[in-house]
C-alpha positions in Angstrom: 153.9 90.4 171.1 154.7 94.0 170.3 155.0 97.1 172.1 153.9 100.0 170.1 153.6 103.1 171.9 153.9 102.1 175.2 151.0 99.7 174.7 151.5 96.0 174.7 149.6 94.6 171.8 148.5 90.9 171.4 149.5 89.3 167.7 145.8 88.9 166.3 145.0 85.8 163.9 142.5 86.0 161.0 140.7 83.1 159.8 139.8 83.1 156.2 137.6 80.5 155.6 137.6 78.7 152.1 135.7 78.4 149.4 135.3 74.9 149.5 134.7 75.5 153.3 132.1 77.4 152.8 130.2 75.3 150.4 130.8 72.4 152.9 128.7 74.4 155.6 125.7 75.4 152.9 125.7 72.1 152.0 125.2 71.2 155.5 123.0 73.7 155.8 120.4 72.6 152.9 121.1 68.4 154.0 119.8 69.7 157.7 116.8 71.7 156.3 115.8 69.3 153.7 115.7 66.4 156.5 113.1 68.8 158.5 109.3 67.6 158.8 106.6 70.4 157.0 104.3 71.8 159.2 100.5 72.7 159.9 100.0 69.8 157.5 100.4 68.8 153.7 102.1 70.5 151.3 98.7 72.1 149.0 98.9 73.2 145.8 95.3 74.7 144.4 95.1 74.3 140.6 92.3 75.5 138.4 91.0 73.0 135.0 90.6 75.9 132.9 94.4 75.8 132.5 95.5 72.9 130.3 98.3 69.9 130.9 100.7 71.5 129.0 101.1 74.2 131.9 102.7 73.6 134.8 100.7 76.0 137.6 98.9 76.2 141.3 98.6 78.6 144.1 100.3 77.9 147.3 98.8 77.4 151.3 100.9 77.8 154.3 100.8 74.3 155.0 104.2 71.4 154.3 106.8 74.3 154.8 109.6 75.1 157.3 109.5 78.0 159.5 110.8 79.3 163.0 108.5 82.0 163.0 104.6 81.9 164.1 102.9 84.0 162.2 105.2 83.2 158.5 104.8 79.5 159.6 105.1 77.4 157.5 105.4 77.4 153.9 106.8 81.0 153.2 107.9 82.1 150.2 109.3 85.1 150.7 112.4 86.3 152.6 112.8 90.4 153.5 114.5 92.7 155.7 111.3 93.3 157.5 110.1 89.5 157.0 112.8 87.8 158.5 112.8 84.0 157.1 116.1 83.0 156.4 116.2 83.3 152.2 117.9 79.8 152.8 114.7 78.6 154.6 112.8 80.1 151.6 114.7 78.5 149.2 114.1 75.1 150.8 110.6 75.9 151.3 110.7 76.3 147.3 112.7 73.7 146.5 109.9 71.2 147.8 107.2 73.3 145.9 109.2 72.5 142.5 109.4 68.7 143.9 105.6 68.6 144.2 104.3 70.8 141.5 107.1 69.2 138.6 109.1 72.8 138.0 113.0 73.5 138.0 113.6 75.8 141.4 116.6 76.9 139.6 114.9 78.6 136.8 112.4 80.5 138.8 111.2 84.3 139.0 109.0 86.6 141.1 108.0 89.5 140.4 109.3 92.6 142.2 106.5 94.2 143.5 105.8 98.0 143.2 102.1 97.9 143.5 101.7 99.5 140.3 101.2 98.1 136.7 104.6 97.9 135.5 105.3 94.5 133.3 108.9 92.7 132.6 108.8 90.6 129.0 111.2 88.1 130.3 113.8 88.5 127.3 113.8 92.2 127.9 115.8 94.3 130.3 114.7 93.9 133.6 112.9 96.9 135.4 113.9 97.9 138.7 109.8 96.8 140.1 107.3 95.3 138.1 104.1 93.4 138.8 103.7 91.5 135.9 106.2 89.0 134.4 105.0 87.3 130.9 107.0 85.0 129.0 107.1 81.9 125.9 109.9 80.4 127.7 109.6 76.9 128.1 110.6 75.3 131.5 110.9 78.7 133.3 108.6 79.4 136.3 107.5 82.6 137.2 105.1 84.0 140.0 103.5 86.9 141.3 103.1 86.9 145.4 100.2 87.4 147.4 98.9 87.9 151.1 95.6 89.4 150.7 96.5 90.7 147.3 95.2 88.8 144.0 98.1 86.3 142.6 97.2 86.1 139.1 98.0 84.0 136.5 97.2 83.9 132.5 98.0 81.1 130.0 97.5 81.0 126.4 97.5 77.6 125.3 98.0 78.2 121.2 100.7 80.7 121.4 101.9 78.5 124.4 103.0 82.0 126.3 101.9 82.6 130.3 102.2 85.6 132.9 101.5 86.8 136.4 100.3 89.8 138.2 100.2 90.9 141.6 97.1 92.6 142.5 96.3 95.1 145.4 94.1 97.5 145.4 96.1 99.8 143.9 97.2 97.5 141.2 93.9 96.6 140.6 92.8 100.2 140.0 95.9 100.7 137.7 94.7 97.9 135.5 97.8 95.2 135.9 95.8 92.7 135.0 95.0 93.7 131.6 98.7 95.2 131.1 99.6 91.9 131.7 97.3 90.7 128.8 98.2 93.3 126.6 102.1 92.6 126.9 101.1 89.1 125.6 99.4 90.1 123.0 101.9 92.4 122.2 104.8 90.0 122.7 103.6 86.7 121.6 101.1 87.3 119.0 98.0 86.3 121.6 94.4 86.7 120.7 91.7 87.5 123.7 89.7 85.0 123.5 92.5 82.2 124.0 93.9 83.7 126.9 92.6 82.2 130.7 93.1 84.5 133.4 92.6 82.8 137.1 92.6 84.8 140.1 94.7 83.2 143.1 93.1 83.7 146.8 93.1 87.1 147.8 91.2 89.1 151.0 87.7 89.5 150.4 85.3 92.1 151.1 84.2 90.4 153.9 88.4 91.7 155.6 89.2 94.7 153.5 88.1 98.1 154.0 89.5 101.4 152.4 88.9 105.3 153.5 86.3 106.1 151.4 88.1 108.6 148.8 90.0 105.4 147.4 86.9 103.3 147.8 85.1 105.5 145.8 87.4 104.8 142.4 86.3 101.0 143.0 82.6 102.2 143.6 83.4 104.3 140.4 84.6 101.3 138.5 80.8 99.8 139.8 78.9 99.8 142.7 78.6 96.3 143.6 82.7 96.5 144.4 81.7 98.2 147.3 80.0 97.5 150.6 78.8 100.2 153.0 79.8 103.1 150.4 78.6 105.5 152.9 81.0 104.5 156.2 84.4 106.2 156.5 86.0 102.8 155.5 84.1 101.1 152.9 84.2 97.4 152.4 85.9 96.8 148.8 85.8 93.5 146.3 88.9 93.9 144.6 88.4 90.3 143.0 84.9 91.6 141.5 86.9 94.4 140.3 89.5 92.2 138.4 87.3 90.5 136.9 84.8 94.1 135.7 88.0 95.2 134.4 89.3 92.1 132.4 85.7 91.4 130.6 86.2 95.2 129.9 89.4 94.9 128.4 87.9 91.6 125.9 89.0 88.7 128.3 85.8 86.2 127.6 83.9 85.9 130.8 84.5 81.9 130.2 88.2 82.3 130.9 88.2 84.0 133.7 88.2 81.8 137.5 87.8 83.7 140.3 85.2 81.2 142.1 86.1 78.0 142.7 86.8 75.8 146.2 89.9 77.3 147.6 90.6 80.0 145.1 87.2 81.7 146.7 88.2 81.7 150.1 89.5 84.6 151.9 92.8 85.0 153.2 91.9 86.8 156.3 89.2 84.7 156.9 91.3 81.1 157.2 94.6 81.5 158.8 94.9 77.6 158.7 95.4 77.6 155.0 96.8 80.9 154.5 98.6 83.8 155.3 97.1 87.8 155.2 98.7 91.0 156.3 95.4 92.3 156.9 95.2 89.8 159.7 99.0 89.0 160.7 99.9 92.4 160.1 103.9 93.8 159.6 105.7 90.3 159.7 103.7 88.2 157.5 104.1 85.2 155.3 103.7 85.1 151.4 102.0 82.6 149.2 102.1 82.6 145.2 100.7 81.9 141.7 103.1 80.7 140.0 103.2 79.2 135.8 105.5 77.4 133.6 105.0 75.9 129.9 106.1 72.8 129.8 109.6 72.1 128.3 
């Protein structure tokens, strides 16, 4: 003990932890997570045919993840400071999707979402946001996430190159979908008619509803994106959309799935399969599209 000042100070001790310590209590960490049952149910990957074998691909549910909280419960796959999932819960949560699906977790990307049509050519300097990700890397995953927005992914099968998109409204109306097609084409050497474009599950019209001066560039776009054009909050099909805009742009109506079994459904509509921020609100869960080419 000291006496500085006519104050009697304690001697105080500082414990540095380790670097080996530390890795001895992550790994503890990950051994206790990965020993933990998934919840709400099996582990569900939804996978179109119009991609071919030599693509690794699916959309996610909620079901066969980890989670503490309700409504991101259980397979999350997103961690934020206003979504407050551990990223280490994330991480395991992905770490069992590259299990299932046949993907390296390690070699993994999302997109970093701006809501806007922005696209990263993997090999390029990465911008600050983007909503697109294309690449001709083999073995590398990327994904685009969605919770009412449209996870989107594209494969072309002769150039052997892929992509995502993440596409809200906004997104939608900014055309990422077909800036995701032309950075293949522009990268890769694509043709349109090889590339197939399927739309993850997204809200429907039957959930979503805009004020009716941003419904009125969908009802611009075509009328039959819009229900009840003449409400204060229009209903808007921001799938129909996608799909107006990508036949525009030369994708063959062929190669585009937007309708099938689970990829229909809404998000709002089944909380038991996935999650929505329309219906959840703030603190919701993610799910995602995710591709790979085959190493």
């Amino acid at each position: 003990m000291t006496l500085r000042g006519g104050v009697l100070k304690q001697p105080t001790e500082i414990n540095i932890i380790t670097a080996q310590e530390l890795e001895a209590v992550q790994n503890e960490i990950e051994t206790y997570l990965r020993s933990l049952p998934g919840l709400k149910g099996e582990l569900t990957i939804i996978t179109s045919p119009l991609i071919p074998d030599n693509f690794i691909h699916g959309f996610t549910t909620r079901t066969g993840g980890i989670s503490y909280i309700p409504t991101l419960s259980s397979f999350n796959l997103f961690s934020s400071s206003k979504r407050r999932d551990p990223k280490v819960v994330v991480q395991e949560n992905l770490r069992r999707l590259g299990n299932a699906a046949g993907f390296n977790a390690k070699k993994f990307y999302r997109i970093k979402t701006d809501h806007a049509s922005d696209v990263w050519i993997m090999g390029r300097k990465e911008p600050e946001s983007y909503d697109g990700i294309t690449t001709n890397q083999r073995g590398v995953t990327i994904a685009a996430l969605g919770a009412d927005c449209i996870p989107i992914v594209f494969a072309d099968p002769v150039k052997k190159a892929c992509g995502v998109a993440h596409s809200g409204w906004r997104g939608t109306l900014l055309g990422v979908a077909m800036a995701t097609v032309n950075a293949m084409i522009a990268e890769y050497g694509c043709s349109l008619e090889d590339i197939i474009v399927v739309l993850g599950p997204s809200v429907g019209p039957c959930c979503f509803t805009l004020p009716r001066e941003s419904a009125k560039a969908f009802h611009n776009l075509d009328p039959g994106c819009v229900r009840l054009f003449d409400s204060p909050s229009p209903c808007v099909d921001i799938r129909k959309a996608t799909r107006i805009l990508l036949e525009r742009g030369g994708i063959l109506p062929q190669n585009i799935q937007d309708q099938n079994q689970d990829l229909s459904l809404c998000t709002s509509c089944h909380p038991d399969k996935f999650f929505s921020h329309v219906r959840d609100g703030l603190n919701f869960g993610t799910q995602i599209g995710f591709i790979s080419v085959r190493e």
